[in-house]
OpenMM code with the backbone's topology and positions (N, CA, C; nanometers):
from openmm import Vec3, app, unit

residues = "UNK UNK UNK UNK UNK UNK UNK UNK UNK UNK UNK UNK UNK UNK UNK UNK UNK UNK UNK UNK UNK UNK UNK UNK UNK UNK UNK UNK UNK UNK UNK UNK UNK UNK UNK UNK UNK UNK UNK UNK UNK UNK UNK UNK UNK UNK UNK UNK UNK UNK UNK UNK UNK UNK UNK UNK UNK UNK UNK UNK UNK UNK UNK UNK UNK UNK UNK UNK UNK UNK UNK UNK UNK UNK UNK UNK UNK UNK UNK UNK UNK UNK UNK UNK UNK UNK UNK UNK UNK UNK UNK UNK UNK UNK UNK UNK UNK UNK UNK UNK UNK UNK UNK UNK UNK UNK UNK UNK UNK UNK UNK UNK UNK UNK UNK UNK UNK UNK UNK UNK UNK UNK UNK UNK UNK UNK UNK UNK UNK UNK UNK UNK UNK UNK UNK UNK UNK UNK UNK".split()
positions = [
    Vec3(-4.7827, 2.3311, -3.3556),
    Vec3(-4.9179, 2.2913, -3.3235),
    Vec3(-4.9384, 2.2925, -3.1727),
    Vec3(-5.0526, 2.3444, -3.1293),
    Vec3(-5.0657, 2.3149, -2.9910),
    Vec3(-5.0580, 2.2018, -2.9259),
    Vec3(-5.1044, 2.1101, -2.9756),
    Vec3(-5.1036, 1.9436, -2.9283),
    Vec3(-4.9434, 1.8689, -2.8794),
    Vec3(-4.8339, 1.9689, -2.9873),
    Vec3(-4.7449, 1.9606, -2.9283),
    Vec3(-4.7000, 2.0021, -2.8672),
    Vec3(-4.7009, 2.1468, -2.8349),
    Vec3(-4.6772, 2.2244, -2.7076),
    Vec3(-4.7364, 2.1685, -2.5590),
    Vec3(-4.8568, 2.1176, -2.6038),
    Vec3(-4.9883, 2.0250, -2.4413),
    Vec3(-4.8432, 1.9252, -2.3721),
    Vec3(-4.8706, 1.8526, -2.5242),
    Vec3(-4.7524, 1.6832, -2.5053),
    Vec3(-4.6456, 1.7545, -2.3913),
    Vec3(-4.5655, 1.8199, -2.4584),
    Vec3(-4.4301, 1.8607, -2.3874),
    Vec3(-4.4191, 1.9209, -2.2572),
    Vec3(-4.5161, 2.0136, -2.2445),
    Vec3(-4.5584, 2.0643, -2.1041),
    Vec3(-4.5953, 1.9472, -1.9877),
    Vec3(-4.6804, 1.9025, -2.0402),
    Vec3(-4.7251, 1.7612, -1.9669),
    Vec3(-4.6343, 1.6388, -1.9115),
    Vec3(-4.5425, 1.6302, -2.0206),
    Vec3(-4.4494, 1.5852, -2.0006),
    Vec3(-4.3800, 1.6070, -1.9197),
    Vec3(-4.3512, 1.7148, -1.8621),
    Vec3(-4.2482, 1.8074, -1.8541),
    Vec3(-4.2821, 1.8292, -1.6518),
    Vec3(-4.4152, 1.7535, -1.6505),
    Vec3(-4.4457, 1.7606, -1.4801),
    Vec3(-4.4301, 1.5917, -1.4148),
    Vec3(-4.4063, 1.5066, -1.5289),
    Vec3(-4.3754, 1.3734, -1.4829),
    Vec3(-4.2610, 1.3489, -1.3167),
    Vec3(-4.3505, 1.3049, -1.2898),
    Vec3(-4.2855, 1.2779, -1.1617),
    Vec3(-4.3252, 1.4100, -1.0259),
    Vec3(-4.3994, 1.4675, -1.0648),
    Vec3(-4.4458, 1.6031, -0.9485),
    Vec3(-4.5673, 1.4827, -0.8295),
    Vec3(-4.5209, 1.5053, -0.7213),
    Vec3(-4.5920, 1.4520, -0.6145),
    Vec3(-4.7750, 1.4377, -0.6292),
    Vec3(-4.8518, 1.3659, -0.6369),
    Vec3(-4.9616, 1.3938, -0.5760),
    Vec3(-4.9980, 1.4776, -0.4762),
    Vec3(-5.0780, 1.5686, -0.4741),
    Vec3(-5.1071, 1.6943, -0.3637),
    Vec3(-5.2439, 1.7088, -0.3690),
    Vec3(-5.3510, 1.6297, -0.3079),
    Vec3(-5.4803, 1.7291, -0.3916),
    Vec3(-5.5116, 1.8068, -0.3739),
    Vec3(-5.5730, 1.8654, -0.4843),
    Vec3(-5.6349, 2.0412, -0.5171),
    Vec3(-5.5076, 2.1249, -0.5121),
    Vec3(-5.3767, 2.0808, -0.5373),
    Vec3(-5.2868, 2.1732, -0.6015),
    Vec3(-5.2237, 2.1396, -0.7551),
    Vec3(-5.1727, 2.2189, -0.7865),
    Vec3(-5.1440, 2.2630, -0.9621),
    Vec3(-5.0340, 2.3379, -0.9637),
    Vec3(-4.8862, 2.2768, -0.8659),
    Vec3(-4.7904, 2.3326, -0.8985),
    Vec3(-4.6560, 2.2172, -0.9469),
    Vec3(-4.6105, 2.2272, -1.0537),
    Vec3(-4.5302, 2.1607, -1.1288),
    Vec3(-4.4049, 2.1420, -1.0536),
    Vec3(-4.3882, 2.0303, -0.9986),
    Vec3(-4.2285, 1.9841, -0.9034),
    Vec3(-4.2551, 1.9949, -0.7714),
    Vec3(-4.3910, 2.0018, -0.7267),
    Vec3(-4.4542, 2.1069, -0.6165),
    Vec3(-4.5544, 2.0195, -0.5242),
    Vec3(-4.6588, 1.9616, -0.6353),
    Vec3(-4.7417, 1.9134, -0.6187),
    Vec3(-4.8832, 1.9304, -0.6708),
    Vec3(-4.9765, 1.8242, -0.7326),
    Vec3(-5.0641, 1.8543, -0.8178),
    Vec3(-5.1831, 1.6917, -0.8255),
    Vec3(-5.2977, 1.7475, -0.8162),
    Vec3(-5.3895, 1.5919, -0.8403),
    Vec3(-5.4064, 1.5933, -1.0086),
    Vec3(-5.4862, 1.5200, -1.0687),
    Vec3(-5.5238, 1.5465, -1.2061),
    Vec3(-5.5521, 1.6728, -1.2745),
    Vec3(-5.6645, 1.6984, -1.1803),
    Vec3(-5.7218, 1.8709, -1.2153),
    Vec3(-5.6229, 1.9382, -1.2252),
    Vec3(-5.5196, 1.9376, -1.1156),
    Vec3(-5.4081, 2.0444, -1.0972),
    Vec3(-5.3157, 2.0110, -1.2024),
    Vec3(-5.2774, 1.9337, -1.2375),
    Vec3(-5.2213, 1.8616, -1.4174),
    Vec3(-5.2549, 1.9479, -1.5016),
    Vec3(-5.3778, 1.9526, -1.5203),
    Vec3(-5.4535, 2.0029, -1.6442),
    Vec3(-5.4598, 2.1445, -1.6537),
    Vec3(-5.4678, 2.2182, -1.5276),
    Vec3(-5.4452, 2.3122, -1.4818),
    Vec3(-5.3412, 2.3888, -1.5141),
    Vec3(-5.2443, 2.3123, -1.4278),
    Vec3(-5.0954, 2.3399, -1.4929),
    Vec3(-5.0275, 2.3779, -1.6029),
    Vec3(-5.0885, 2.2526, -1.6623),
    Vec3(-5.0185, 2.2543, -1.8379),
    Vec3(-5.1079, 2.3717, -1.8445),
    Vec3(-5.2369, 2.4305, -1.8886),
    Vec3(-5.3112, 2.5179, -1.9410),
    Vec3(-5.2441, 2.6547, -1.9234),
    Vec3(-5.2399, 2.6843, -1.7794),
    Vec3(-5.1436, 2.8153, -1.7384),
    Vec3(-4.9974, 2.8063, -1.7922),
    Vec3(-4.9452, 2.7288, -1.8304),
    Vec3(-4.8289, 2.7389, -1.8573),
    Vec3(-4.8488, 2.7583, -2.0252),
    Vec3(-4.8923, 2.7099, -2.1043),
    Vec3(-4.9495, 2.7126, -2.2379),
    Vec3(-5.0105, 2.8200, -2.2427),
    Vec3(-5.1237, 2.8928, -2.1978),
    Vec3(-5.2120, 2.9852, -2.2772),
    Vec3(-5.1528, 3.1111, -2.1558),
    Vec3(-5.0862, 3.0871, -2.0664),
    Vec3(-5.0738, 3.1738, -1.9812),
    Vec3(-5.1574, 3.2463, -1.9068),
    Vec3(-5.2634, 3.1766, -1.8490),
    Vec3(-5.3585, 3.1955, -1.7278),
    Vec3(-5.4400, 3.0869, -1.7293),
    Vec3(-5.5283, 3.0929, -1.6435),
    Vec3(-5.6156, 2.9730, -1.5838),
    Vec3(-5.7321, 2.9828, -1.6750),
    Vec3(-5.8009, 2.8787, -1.6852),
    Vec3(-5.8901, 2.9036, -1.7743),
    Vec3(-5.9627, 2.9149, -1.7225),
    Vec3(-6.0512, 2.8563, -1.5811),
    Vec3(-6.1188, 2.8681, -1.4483),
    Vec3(-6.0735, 2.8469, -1.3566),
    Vec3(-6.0823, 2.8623, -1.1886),
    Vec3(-6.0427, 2.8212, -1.0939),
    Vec3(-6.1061, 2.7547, -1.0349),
    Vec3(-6.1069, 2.6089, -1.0187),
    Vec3(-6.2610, 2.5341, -0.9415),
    Vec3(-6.2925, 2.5929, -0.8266),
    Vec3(-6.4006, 2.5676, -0.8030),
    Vec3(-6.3979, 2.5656, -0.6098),
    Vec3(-6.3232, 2.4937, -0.5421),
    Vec3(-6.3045, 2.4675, -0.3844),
    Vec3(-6.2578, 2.3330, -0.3259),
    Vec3(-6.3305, 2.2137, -0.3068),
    Vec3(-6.2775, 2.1188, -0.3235),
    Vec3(-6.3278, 1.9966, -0.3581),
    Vec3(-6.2550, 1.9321, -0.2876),
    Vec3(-6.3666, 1.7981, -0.2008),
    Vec3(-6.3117, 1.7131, -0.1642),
    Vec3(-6.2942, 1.5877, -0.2704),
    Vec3(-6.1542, 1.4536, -0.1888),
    Vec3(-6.1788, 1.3667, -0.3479),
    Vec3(-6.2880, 1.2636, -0.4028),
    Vec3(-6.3825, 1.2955, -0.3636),
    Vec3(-6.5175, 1.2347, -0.3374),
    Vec3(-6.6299, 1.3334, -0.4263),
    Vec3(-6.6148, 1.4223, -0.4757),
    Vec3(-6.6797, 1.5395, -0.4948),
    Vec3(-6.7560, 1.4807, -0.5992),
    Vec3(-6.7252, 1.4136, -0.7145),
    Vec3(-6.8130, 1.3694, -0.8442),
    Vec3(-6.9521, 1.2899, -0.7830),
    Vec3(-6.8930, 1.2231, -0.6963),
    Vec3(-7.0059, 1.0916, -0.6446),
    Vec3(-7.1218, 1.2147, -0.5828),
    Vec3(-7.0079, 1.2961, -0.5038),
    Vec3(-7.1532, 1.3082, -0.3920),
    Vec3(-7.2158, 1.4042, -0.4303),
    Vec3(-7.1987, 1.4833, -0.5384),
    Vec3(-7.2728, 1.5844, -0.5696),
    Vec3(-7.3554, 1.5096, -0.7344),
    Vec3(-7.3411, 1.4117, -0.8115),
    Vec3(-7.3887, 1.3726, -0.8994),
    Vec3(-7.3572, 1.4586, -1.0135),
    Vec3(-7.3196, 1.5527, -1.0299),
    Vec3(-7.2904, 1.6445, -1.1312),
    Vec3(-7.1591, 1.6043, -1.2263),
    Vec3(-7.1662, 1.6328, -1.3918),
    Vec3(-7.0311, 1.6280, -1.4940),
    Vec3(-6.9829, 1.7439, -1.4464),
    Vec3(-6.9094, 1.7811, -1.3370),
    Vec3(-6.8611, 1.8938, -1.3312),
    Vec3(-6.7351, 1.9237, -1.4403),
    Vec3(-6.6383, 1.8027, -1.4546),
    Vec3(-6.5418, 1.8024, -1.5009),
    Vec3(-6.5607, 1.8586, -1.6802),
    Vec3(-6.7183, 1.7476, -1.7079),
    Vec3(-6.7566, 1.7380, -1.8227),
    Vec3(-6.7948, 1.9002, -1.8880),
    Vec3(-6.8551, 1.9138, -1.7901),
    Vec3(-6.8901, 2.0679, -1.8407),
    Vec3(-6.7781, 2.1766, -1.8232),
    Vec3(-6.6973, 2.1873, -1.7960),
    Vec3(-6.6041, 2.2576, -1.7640),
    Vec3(-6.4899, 2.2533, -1.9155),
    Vec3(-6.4655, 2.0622, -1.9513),
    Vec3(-6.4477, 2.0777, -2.0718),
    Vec3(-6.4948, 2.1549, -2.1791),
    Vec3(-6.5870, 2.1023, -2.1439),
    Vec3(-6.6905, 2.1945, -2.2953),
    Vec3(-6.6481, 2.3494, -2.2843),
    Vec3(-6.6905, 2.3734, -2.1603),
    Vec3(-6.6495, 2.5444, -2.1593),
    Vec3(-6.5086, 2.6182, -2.2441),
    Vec3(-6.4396, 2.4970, -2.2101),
    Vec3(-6.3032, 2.5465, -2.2815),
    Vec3(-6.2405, 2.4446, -2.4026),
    Vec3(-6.2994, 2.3683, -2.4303),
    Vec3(-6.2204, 2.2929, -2.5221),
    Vec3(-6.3337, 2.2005, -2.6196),
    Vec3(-6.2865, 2.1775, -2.7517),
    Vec3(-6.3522, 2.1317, -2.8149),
    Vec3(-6.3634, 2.0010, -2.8191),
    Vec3(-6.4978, 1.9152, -2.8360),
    Vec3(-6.5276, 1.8000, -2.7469),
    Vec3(-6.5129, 1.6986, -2.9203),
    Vec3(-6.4434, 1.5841, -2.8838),
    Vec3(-6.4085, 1.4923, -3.0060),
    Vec3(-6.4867, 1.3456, -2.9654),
    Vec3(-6.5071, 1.3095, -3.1390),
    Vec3(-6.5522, 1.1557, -3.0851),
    Vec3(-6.4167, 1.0675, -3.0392),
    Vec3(-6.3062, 1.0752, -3.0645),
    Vec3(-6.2061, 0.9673, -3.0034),
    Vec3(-6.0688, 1.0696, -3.0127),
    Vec3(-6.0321, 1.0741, -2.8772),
    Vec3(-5.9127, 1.1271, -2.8541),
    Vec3(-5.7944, 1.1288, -2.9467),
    Vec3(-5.6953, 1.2058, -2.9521),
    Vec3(-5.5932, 1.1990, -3.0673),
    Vec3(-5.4937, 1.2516, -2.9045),
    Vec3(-5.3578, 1.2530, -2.9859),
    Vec3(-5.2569, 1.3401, -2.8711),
    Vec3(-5.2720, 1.4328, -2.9015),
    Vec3(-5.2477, 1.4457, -2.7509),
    Vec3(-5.2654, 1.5990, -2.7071),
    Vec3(-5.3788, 1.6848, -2.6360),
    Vec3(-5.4875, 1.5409, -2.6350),
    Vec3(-5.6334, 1.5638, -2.5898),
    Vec3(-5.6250, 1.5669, -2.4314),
    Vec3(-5.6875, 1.6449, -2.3929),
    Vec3(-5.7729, 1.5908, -2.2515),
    Vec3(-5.8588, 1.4806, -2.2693),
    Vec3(-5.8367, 1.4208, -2.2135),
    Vec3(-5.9133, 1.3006, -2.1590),
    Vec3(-5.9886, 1.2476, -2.0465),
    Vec3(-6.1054, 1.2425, -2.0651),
    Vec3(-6.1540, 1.2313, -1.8424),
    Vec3(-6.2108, 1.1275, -1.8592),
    Vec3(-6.2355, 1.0424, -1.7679),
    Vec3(-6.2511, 0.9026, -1.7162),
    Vec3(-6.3870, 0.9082, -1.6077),
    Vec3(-6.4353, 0.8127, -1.5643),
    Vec3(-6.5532, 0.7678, -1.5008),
    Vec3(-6.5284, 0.6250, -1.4602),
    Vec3(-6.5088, 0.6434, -1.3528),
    Vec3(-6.5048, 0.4221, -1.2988),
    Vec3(-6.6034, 0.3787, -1.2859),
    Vec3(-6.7481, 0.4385, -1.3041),
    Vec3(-6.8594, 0.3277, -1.3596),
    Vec3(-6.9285, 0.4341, -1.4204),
    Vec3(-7.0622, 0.3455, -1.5021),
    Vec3(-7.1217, 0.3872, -1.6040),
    Vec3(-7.2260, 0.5061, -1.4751),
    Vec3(-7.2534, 0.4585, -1.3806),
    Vec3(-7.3430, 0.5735, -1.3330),
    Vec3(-7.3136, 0.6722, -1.2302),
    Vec3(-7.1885, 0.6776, -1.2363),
    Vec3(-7.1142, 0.7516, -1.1519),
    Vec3(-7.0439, 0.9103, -1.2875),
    Vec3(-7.0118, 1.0255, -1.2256),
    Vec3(-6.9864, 1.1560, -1.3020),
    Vec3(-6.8404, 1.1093, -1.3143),
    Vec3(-6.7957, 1.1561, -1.4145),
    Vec3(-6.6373, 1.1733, -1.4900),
    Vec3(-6.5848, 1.2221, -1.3764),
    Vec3(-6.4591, 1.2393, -1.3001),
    Vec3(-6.4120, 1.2498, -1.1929),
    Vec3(-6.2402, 1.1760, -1.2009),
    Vec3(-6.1745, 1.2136, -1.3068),
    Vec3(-6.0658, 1.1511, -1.3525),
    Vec3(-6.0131, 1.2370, -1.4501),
    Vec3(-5.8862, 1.3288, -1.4355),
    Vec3(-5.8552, 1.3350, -1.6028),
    Vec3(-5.6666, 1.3381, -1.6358),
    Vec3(-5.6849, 1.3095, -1.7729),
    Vec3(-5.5559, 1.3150, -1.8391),
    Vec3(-5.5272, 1.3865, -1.9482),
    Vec3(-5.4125, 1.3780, -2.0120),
    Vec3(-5.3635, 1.4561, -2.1225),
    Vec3(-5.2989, 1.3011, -2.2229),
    Vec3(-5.3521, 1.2787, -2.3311),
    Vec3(-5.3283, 1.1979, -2.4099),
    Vec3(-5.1851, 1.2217, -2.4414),
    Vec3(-5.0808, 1.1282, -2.4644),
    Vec3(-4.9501, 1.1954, -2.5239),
    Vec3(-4.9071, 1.1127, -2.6388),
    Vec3(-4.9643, 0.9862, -2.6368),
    Vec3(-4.9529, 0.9007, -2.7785),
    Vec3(-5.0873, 0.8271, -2.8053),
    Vec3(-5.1144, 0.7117, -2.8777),
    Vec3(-5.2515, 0.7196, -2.9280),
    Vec3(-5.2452, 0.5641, -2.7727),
    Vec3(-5.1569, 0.5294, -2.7366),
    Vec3(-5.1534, 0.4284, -2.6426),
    Vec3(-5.0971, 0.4142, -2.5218),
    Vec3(-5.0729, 0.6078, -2.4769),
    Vec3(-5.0224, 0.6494, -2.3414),
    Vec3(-5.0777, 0.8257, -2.2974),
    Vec3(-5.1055, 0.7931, -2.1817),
    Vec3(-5.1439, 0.9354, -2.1034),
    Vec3(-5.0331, 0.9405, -1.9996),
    Vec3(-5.0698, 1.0801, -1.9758),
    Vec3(-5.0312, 1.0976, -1.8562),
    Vec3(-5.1160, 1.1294, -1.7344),
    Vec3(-5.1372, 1.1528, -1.6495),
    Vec3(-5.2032, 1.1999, -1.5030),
    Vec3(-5.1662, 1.1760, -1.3902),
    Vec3(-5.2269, 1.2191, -1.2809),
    Vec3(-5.1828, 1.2159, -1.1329),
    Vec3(-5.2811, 1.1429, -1.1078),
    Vec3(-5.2677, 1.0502, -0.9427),
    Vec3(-5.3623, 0.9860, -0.8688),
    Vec3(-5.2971, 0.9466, -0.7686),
    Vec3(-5.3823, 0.9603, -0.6593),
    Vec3(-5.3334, 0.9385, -0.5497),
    Vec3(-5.2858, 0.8655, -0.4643),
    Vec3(-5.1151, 0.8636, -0.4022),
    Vec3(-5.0564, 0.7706, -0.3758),
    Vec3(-4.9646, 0.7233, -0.4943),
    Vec3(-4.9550, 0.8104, -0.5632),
    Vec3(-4.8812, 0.8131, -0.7359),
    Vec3(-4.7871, 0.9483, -0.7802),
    Vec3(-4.6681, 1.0032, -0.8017),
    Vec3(-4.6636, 1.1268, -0.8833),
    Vec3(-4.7185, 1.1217, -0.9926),
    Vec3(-4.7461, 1.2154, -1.0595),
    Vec3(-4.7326, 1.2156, -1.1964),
    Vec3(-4.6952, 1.1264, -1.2630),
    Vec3(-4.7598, 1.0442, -1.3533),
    Vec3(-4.6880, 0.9411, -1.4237),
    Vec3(-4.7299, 0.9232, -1.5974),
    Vec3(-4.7204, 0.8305, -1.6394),
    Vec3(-4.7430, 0.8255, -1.8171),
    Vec3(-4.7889, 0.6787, -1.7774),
    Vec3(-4.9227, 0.6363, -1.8390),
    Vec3(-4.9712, 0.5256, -1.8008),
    Vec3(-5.0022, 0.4732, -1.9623),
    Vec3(-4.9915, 0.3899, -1.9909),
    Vec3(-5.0753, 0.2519, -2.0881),
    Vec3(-5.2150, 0.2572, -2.1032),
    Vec3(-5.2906, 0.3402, -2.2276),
    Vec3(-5.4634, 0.3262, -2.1964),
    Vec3(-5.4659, 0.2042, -2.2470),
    Vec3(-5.4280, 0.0916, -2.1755),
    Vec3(-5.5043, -0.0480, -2.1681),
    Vec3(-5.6834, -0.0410, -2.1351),
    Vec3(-5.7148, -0.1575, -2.1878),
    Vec3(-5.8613, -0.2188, -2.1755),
    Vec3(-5.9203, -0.1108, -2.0929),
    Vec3(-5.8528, -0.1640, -1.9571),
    Vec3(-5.9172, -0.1192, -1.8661),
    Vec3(-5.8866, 0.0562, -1.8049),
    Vec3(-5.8482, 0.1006, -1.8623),
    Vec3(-5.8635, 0.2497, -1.8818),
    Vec3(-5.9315, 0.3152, -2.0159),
    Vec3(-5.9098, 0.2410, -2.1026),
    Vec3(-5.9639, 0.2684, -2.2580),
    Vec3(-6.1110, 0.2665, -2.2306),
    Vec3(-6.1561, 0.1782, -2.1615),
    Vec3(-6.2938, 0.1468, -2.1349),
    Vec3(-6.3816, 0.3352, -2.0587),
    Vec3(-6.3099, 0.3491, -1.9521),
    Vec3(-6.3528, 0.4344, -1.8707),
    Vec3(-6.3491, 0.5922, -1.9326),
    Vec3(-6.2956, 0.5952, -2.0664),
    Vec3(-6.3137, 0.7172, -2.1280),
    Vec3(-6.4686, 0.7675, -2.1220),
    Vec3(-6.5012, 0.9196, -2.0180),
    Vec3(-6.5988, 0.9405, -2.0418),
    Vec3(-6.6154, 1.0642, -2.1472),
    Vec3(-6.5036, 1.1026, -2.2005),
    Vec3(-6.5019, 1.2060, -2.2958),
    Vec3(-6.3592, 1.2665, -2.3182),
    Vec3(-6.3574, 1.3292, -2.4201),
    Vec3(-6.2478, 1.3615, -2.5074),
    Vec3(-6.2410, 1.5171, -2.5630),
    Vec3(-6.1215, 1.5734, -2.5403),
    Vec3(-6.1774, 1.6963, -2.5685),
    Vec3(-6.0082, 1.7696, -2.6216),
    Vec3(-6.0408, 1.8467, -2.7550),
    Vec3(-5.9444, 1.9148, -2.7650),
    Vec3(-5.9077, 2.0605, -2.7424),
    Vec3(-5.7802, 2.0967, -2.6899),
    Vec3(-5.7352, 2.2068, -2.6395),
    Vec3(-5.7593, 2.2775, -2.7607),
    Vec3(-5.7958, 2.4310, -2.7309),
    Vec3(-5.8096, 2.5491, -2.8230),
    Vec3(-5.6935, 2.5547, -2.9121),
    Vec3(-5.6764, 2.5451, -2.9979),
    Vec3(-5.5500, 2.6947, -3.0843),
    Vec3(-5.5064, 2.7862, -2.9814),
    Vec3(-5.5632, 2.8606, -2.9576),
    Vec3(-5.5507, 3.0238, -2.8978),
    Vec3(-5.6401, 3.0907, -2.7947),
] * unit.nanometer
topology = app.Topology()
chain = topology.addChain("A")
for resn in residues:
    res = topology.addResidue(resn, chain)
    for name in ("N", "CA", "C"):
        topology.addAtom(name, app.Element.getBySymbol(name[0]), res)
């Protein structure tokens, strides 16, 4: 199943430095570059290449960039399962600007800054900030 192939890949960058706006595994990588990562390594190419972005970019431009970008490539769920992308929002009127890879129904993984790579607890207070859910293609 793909979901397990996501898990293991993902897994598999635990502990890679924070870098932002890079997406190289042992190397250095922010969230995007996570997601990134695993994707090229799984489907074997990029699925898009963002522009450059500063880490401020959701606020100041007001746009779901992240959100729509999901959609473009992945199918959008009412509640995450493993293996999902997952993106986050730290308030209700602020754009999604956060993401992860689900790996159990009560742990992710992602990057953030001042952090490697890590596997975090969706406690309360991350459970809360889910601004959408989305599953990786088949093929």
């Amino acid at each position: 199943m793909i979901q397990d192939r996501i898990i293991a890949e993902a897994l598999s960058w635990e502990g890679t430095p924070y870098r932002h706006q890079a997406c190289r595994k042992h190397v250095g990588c922010d969230c995007l570059g996570l997601v990134r990562g695993v994707w090229r390594e799984v489907y074997g190419c990029e699925a898009e290449i963002p522009d450059a972005y500063a880490p401020d970019w959701a606020e100041a431009g007001g746009e779901e960039a992240l959100i729509d970008a999901a959609r473009r490539h992945c199918i959008e769920r009412d509640a995450p399962e493993p293996g999902d992308l997952i993106l986050f929002r730290w308030r209700p009127n602020l754009p999604a600007k956060h993401a992860g890879i689900l790996v159990a129904h009560d742990r992710f993984i992602h990057a953030y800054q001042g952090n490697a790579v890590t596997v975090s607890s969706l406690v309360p207070q991350w459970r809360q900030r889910i601004a959408g859910a989305f599953q990786f293609p088949e093929s």
